[in-house]
C-alpha positions as a Markdown table, in Angstrom:
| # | Residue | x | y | z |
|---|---|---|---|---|
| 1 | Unk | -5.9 | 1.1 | -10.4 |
| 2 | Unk | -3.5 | -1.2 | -11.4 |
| 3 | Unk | -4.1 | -4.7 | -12.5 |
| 4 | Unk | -2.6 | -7.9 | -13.6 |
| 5 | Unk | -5.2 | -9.8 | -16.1 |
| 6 | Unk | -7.0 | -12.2 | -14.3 |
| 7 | Unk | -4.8 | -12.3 | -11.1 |
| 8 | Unk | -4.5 | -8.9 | -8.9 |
| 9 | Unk | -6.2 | -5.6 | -8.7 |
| 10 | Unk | -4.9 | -3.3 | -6.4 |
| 11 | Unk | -7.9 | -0.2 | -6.3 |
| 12 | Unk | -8.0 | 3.3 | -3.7 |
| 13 | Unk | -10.6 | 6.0 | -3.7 |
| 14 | Unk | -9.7 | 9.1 | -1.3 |
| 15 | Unk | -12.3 | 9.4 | 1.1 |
| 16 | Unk | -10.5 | 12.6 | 2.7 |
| 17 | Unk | -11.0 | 16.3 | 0.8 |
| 18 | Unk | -8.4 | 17.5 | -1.2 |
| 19 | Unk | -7.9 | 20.6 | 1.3 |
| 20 | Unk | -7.6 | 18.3 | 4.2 |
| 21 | Unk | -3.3 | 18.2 | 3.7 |
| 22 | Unk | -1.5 | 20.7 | 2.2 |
| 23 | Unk | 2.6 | 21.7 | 2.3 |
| 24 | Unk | 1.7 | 23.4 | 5.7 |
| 25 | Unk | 1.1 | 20.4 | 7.0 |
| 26 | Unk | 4.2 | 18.6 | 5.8 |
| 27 | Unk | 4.8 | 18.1 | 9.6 |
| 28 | Unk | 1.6 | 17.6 | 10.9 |
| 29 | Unk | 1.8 | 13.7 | 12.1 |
| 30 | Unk | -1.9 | 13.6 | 12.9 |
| 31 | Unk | -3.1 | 15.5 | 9.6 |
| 32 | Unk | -1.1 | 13.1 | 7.9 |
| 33 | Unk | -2.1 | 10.1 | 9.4 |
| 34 | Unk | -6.3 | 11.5 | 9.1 |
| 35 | Unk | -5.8 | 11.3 | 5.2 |
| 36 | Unk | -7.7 | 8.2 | 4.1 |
| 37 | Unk | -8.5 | 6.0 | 1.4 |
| 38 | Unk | -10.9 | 3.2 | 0.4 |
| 39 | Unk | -8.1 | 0.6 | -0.4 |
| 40 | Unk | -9.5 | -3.0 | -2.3 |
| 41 | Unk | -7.4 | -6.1 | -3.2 |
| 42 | Unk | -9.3 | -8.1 | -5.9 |
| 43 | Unk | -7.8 | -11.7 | -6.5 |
| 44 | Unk | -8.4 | -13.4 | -9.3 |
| 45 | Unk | -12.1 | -11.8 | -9.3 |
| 46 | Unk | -12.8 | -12.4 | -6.2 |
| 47 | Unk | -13.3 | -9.2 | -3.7 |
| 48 | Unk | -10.4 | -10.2 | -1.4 |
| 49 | Unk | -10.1 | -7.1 | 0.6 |
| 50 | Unk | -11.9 | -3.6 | 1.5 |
| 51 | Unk | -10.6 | -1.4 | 3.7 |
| 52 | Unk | -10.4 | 2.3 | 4.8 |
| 53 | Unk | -6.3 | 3.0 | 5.5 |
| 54 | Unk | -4.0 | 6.2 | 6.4 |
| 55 | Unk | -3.4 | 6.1 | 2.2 |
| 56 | Unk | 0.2 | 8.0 | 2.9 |
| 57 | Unk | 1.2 | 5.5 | 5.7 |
| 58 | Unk | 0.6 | 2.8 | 3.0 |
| 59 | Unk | 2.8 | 4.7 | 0.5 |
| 60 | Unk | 5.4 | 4.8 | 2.8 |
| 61 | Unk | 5.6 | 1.0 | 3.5 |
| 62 | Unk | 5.7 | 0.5 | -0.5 |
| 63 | Unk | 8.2 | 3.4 | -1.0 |
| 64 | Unk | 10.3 | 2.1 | 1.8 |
| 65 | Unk | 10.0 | -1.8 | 0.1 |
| 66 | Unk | 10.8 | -0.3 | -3.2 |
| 67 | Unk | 14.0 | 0.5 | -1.8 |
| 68 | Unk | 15.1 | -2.6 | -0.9 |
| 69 | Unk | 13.9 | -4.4 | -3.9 |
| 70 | Unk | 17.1 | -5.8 | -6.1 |
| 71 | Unk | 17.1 | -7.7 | -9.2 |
| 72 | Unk | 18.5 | -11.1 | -7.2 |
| 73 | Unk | 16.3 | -10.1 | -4.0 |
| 74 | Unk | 12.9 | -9.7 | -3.2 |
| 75 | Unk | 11.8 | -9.0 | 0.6 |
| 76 | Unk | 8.7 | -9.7 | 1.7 |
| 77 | Unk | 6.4 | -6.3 | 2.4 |
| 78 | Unk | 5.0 | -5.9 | 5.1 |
| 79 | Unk | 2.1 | -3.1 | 5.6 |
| 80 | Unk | 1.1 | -2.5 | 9.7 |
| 81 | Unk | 0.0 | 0.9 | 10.7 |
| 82 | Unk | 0.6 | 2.7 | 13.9 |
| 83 | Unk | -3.5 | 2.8 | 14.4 |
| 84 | Unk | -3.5 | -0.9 | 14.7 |
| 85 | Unk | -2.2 | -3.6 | 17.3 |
| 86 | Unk | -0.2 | -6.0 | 15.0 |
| 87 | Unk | -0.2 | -8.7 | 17.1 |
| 88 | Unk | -2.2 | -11.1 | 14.5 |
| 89 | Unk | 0.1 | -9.8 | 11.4 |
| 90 | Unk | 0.1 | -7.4 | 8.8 |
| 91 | Unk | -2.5 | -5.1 | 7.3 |
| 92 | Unk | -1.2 | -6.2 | 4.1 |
| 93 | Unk | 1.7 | -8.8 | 2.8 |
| 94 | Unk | 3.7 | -9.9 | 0.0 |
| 95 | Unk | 5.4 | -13.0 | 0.6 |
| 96 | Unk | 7.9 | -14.0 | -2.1 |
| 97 | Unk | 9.2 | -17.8 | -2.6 |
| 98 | Unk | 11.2 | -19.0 | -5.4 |
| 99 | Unk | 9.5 | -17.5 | -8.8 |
| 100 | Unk | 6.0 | -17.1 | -7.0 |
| 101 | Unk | 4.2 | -14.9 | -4.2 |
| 102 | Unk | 1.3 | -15.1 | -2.1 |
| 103 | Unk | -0.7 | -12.0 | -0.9 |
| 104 | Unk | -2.3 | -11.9 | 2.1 |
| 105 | Unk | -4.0 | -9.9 | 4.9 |
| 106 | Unk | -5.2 | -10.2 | 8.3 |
| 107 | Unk | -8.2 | -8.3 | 6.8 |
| 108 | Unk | -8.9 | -10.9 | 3.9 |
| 109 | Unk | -12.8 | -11.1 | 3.2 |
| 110 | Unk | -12.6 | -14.8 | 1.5 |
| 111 | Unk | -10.3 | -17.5 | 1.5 |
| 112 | Unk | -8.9 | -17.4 | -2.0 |
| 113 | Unk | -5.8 | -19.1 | -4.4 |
| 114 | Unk | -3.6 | -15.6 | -3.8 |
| 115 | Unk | -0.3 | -17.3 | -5.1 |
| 116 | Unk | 0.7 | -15.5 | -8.0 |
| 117 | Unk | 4.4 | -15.0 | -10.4 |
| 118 | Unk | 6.4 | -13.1 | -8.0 |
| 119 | Unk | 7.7 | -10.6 | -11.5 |
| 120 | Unk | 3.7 | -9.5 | -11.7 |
| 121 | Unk | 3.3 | -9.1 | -8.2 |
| 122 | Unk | 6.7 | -7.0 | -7.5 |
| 123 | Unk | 5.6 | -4.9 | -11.1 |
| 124 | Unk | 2.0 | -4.6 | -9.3 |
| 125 | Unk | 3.1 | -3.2 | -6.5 |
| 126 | Unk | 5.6 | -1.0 | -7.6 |
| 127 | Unk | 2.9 | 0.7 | -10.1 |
| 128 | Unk | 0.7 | 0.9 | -6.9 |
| 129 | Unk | 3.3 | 2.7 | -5.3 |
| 130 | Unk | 4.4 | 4.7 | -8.3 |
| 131 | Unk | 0.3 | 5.5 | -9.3 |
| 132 | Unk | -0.1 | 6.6 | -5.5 |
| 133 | Unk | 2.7 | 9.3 | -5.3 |
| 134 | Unk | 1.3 | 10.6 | -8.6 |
| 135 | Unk | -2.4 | 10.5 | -7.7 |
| 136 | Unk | -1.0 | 12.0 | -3.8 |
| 137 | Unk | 0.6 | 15.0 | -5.1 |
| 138 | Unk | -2.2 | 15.8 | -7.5 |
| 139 | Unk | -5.2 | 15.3 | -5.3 |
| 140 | Unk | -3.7 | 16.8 | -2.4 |
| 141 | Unk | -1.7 | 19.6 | -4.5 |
| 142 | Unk | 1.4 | 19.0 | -2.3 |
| 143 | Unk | 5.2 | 16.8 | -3.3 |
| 144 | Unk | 5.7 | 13.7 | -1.0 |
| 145 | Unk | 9.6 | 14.6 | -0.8 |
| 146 | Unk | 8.2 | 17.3 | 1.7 |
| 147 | Unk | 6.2 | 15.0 | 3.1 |
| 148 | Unk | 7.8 | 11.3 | 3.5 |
| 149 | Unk | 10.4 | 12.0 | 6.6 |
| 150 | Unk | 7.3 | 12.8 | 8.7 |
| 151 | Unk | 5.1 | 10.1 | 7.3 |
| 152 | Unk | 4.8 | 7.4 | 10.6 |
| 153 | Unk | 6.5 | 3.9 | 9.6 |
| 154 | Unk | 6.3 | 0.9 | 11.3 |
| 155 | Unk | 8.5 | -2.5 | 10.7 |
| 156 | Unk | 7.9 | -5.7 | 12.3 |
């Protein structure tokens, strides 16, 4: 869980078994793409979002985000999954302009205020992505370094 006081709470909760993925499967595209988790945005209280996603497919979107991150430059992230027409956006978004950032999704449950300091929302999502290769290779057992060529990736 990670969480910025009264702003943003990113939240997951596997839904697939721990023996579903192991490093025999490092190569396995659809065993990779059947590992799931609840994933919930909470903004500013307020339930914003509550989904089921591939959980490593999402990883891979931060990790490959994280990358590109630079202390004078922060890209937008976008999240679409190869399950999913995204033809009406991105499963999940982080917008950066000037010192702020807006989240959004084409999944969003309410209409809330999700413009937030950019610094909390980049350290929020890099603890996401840093708290989900943890929680990854301990649930599951396996390293993601075996793992993250084969993990599908999708940019728009």
């Amino acid at each position: 869980m990670v969480m910025i006081p009264d702003s943003i709470l990113f939240s997951y909760t596997f839904i697939s078994r721990p023996n579903e993925l192991s490093k025999q499967s490092a190569r396995d595209v659809s065993a990779i793409l059947s590992i799931e988790a609840w994933f919930v945005i909470q903004i500013n209280q307020i339930a914003y979002l509550n989904i089921s996603v591939p959980i490593l497919e999402l990883y891979k979107a931060l990790y490959r985000w994280k990358e590109q991150v630079k202390p004078t430059n922060v890209p937008e992230f976008h999240y679409y999954s190869v399950e999913h027409d995204d033809k009406d956006g991105a499963i999940l978004s982080m917008l950066p302009f000037s010192s702020r950032g807006r989240i959004t999704s084409i999944w969003g449950e309410v209409d809330v205020y999700n413009v937030l300091p950019l610094n909390d929302l980049v350290v929020a999502l890099f603890r996401l992505e840093n708290d989900l290769k943890s929680d990854i290779e301990t649930y599951f057992g396996i390293k993601l370094d075996h793992f993250i060529q084969n993990i599908p990736y999708r940019m728009n």
